[in-house]
C-alpha positions as CSV (number, residue, x, y, z in Angstrom):
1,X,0.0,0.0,0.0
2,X,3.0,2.3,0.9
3,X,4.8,1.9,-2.2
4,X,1.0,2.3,-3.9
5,X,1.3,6.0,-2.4
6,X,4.8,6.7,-3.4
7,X,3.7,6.0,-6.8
8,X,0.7,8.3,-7.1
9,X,2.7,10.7,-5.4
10,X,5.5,10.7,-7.7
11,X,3.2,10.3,-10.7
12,X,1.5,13.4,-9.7
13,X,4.5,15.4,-8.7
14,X,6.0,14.3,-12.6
15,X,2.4,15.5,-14.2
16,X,2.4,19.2,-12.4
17,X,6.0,19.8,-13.7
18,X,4.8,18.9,-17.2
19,X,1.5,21.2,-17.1
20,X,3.8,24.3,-15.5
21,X,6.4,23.6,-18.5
22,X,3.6,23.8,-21.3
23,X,3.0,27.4,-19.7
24,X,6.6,28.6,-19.7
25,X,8.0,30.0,-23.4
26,X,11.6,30.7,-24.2
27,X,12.1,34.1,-25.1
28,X,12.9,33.4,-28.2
29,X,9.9,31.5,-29.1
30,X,8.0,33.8,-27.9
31,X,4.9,35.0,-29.9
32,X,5.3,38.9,-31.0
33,X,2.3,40.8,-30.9
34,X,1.9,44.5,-33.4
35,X,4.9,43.6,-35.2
36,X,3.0,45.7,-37.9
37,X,2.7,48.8,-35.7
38,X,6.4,48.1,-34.0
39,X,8.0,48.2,-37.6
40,X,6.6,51.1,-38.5
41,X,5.2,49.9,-41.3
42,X,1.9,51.2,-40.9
43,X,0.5,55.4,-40.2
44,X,-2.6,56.7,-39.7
45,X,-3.7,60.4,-41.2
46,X,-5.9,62.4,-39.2
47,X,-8.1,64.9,-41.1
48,X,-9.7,67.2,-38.5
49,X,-12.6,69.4,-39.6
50,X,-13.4,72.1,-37.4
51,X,-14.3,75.4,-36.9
52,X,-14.2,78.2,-34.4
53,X,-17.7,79.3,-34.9
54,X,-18.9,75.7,-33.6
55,X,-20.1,74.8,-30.0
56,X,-19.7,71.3,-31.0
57,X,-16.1,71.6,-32.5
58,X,-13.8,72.2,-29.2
59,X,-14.2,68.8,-27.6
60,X,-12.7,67.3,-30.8
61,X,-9.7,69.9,-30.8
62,X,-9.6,68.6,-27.3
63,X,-9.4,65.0,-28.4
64,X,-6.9,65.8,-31.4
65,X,-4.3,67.5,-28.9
66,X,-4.7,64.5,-26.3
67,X,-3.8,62.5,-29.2
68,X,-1.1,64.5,-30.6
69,X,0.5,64.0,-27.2
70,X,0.1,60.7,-27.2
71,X,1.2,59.6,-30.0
72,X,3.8,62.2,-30.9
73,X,6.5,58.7,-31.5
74,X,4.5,56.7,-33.6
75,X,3.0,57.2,-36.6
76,X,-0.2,59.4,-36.4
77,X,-0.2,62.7,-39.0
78,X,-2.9,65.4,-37.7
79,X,-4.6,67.9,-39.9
80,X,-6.8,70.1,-38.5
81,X,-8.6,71.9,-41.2
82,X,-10.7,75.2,-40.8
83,X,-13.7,75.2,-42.5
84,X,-15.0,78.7,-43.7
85,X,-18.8,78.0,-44.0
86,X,-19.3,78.7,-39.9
87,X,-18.0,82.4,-40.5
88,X,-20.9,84.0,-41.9
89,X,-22.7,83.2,-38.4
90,X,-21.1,85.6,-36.0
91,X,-17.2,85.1,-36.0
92,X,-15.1,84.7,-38.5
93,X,-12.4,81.9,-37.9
94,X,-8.9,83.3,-38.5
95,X,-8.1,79.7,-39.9
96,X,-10.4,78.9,-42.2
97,X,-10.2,79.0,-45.9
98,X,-12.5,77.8,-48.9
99,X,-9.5,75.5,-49.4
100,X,-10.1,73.1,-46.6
101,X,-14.0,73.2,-47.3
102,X,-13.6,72.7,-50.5
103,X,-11.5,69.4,-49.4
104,X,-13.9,68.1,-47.0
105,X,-16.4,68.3,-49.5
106,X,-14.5,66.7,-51.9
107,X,-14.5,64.1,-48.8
108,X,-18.4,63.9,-48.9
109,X,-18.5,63.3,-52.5
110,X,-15.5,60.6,-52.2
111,X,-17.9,58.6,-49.2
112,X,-20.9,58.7,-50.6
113,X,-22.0,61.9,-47.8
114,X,-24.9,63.3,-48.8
115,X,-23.7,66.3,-46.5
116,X,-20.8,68.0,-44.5
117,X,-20.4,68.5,-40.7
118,X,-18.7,69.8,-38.2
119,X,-16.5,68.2,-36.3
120,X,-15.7,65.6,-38.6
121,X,-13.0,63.3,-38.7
122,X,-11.5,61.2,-41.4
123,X,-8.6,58.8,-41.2
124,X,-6.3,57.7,-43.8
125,X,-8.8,59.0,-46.5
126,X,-11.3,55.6,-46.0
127,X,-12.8,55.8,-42.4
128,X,-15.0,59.7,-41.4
129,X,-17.1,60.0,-38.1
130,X,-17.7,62.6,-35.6
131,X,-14.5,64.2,-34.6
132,X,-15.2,63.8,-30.8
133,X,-15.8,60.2,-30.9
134,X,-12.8,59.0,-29.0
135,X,-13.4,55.1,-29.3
136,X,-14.0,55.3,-32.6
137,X,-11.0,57.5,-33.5
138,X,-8.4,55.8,-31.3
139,X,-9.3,52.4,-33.2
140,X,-8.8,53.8,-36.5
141,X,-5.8,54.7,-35.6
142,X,-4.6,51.7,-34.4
143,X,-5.9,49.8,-37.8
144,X,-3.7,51.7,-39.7
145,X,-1.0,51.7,-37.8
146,X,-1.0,48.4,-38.0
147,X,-1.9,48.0,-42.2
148,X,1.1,48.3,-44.2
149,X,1.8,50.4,-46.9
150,X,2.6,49.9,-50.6
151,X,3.9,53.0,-50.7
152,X,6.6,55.4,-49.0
153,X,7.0,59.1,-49.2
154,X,10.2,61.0,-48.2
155,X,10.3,64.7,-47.4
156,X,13.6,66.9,-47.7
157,X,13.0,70.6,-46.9
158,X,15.4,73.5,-47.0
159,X,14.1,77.2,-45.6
160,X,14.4,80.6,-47.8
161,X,13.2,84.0,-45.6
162,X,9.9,83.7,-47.4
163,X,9.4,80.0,-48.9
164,X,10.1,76.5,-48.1
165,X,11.4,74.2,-50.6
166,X,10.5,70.8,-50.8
167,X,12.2,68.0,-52.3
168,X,10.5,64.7,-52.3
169,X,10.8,61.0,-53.5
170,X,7.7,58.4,-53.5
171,X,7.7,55.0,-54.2
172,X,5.4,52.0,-54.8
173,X,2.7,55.0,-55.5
174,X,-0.9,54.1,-57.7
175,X,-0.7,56.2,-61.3
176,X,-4.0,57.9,-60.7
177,X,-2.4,60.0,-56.8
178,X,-1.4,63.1,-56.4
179,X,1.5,64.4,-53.5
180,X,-0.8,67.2,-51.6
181,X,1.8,69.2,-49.0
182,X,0.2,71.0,-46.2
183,X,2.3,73.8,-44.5
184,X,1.5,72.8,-40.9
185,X,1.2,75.4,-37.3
186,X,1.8,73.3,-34.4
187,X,-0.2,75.3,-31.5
188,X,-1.8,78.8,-31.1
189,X,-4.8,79.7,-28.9
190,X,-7.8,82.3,-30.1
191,X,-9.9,84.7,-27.9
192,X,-13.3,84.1,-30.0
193,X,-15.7,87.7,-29.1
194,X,-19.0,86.7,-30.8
195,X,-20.9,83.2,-32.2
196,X,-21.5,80.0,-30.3
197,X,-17.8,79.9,-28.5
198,X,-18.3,83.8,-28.1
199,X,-16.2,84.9,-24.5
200,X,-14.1,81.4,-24.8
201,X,-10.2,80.9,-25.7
202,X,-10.0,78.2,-27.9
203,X,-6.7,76.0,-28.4
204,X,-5.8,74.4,-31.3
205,X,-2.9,72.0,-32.7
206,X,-2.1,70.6,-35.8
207,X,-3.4,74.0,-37.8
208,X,-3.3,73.5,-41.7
209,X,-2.4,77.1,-42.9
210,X,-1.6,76.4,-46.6
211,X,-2.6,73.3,-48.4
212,X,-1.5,72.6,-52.3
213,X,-1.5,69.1,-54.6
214,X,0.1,68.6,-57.6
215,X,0.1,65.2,-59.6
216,X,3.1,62.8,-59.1
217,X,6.1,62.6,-61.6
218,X,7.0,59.8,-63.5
219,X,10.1,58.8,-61.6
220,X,8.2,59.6,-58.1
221,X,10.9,62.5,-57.4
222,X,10.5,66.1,-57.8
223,X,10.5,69.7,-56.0
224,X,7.9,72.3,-55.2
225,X,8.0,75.3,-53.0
226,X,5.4,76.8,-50.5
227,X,5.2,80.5,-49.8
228,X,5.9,81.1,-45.8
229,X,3.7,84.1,-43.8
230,X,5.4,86.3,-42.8
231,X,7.3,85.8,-38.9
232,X,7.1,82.3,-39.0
233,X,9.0,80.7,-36.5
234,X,10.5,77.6,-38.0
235,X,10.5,75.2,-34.7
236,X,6.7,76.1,-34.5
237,X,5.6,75.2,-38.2
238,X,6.1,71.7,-40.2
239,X,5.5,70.2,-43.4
240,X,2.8,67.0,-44.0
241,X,2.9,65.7,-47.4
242,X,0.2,62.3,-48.3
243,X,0.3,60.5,-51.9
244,X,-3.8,60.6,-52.3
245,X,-5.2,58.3,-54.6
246,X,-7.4,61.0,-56.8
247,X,-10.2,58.6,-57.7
248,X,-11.6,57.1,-54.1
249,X,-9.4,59.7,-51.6
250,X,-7.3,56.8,-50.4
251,X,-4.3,58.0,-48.3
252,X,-1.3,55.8,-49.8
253,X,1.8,57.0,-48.0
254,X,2.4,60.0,-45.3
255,X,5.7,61.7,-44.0
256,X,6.2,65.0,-42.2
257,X,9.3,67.7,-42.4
258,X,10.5,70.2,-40.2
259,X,11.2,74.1,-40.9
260,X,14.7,74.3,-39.4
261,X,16.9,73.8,-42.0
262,X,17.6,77.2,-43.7
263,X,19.4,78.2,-46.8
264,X,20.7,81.6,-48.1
265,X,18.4,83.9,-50.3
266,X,20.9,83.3,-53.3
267,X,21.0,79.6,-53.1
């Protein structure tokens, strides 16, 4: 009977070493999880619409800095447009421009929208919703961050006293997309006197202040220039170009430039 007990015991003792060792993984088996997003291989545009003149619109400006934060080491390309339709209703945004309503109409007609709003968001050109849905917005970024791209886009920017040139390369690029370059203000704040934020100061990030497209060259490499306003300061301003494909508004490729390299007039 003893030796019956020694046996169970050691049988028992053998079968808990075997379940604890199915549980334990060398490190290099491990599984690795967002390999996507850890490469890098994936990005994920952010297309804020917005507008001073909107109640509705600061909790999304809100949600779009919080992000910008965030995420400032990954990925993640914000674009905070100013739409100009709000300014005939009491204030007039000093942001806006047809420009940037024109493109978020452009938006409506590329998602089947039978209308615009504001705040809207749209991410990588495919996904729009309300632009103060967080859930919905931090998911969509995560999905493309972790959705690699065909395509690459590389920015090279030198500073004049009044321009920026822009030399870029794209790759792996669809025939029918154009490079669009938006000349980028990184933070300012706005004391709004009249309309629905009337007596509020208002911050913003990610301010598009210039926006241009031009179709791609053959080769994928070229050179454009943007005109700067006048007392920029080059550590608060950037560069965001996207390869857009012209037919459904896909965003292909992203990459982002700073201001701080400068070159003399004469060059």
């Amino acid at each position: 009977m003893r030796s019956i007990k020694i046996f169970a015991l050691a049988a028992g003792f053998i079968t808990a070493v075997m379940v604890l060792a199915a549980f334990i993984i060398p490190k290099d088996k491990a599984p690795v999880k967002n390999k996507i997003a850890a490469d890098g291989k994936g990005f994920a545009v952010v297309e804020l619409f917005t507008s001073e003149g909107c109640s509705s619109c600061p909790p999304a400006d809100e949600l779009v800095a919080r992000i910008q934060k965030e995420d400032k080491d990954k990925l993640v390309y914000i674009l905070a447009f100013h739409v100009d339709y709000w300014n005939r209703l009491g204030w007039k945004d000093v942001f806006s421009s047809a420009d940037y309503s024109k493109r978020q109409n452009q938006y409506a007609n590329w998602l089947n929208l039978q209308s615009v709003y504001t705040p809207q968001i749209v991410v990588n050109g495919k996904k729009e919703f309300v632009g103060s849905e967080e859930g919905t917005l931090r998911n969509a970024i995560t999905a493309g961050l972790r959705t690699n791209s065909a395509a690459t886009l590389t920015l090279n920017t030198q500073k004049g006293p009044d321009h920026i040139t822009i030399q870029y390369h794209v790759a792996g690029a669809e025939k029918n997309s154009d490079l669009l370059l938006a000349l980028v203000q990184k933070a300012a704040q706005t004391k709004v006197q009249r309309g629905e934020n009337g007596g509020r100061t208002l911050s913003h990030v990610q301010i598009v202040r210039k926006i241009q497209s031009q179709p791609l060259s053959a080769g994928g490499n070229g050179s454009t220039s943007i005109a700067l306003p006048e007392g920029v300061n080059a550590q608060d301003w950037e560069v965001i170009g996207l390869v857009q494909n012209k037919t459904n508004g896909e965003i292909l490729a992203a990459a982002k430039a700073n201001l701080t390299t400068t070159v003399n007039a004469s060059k």
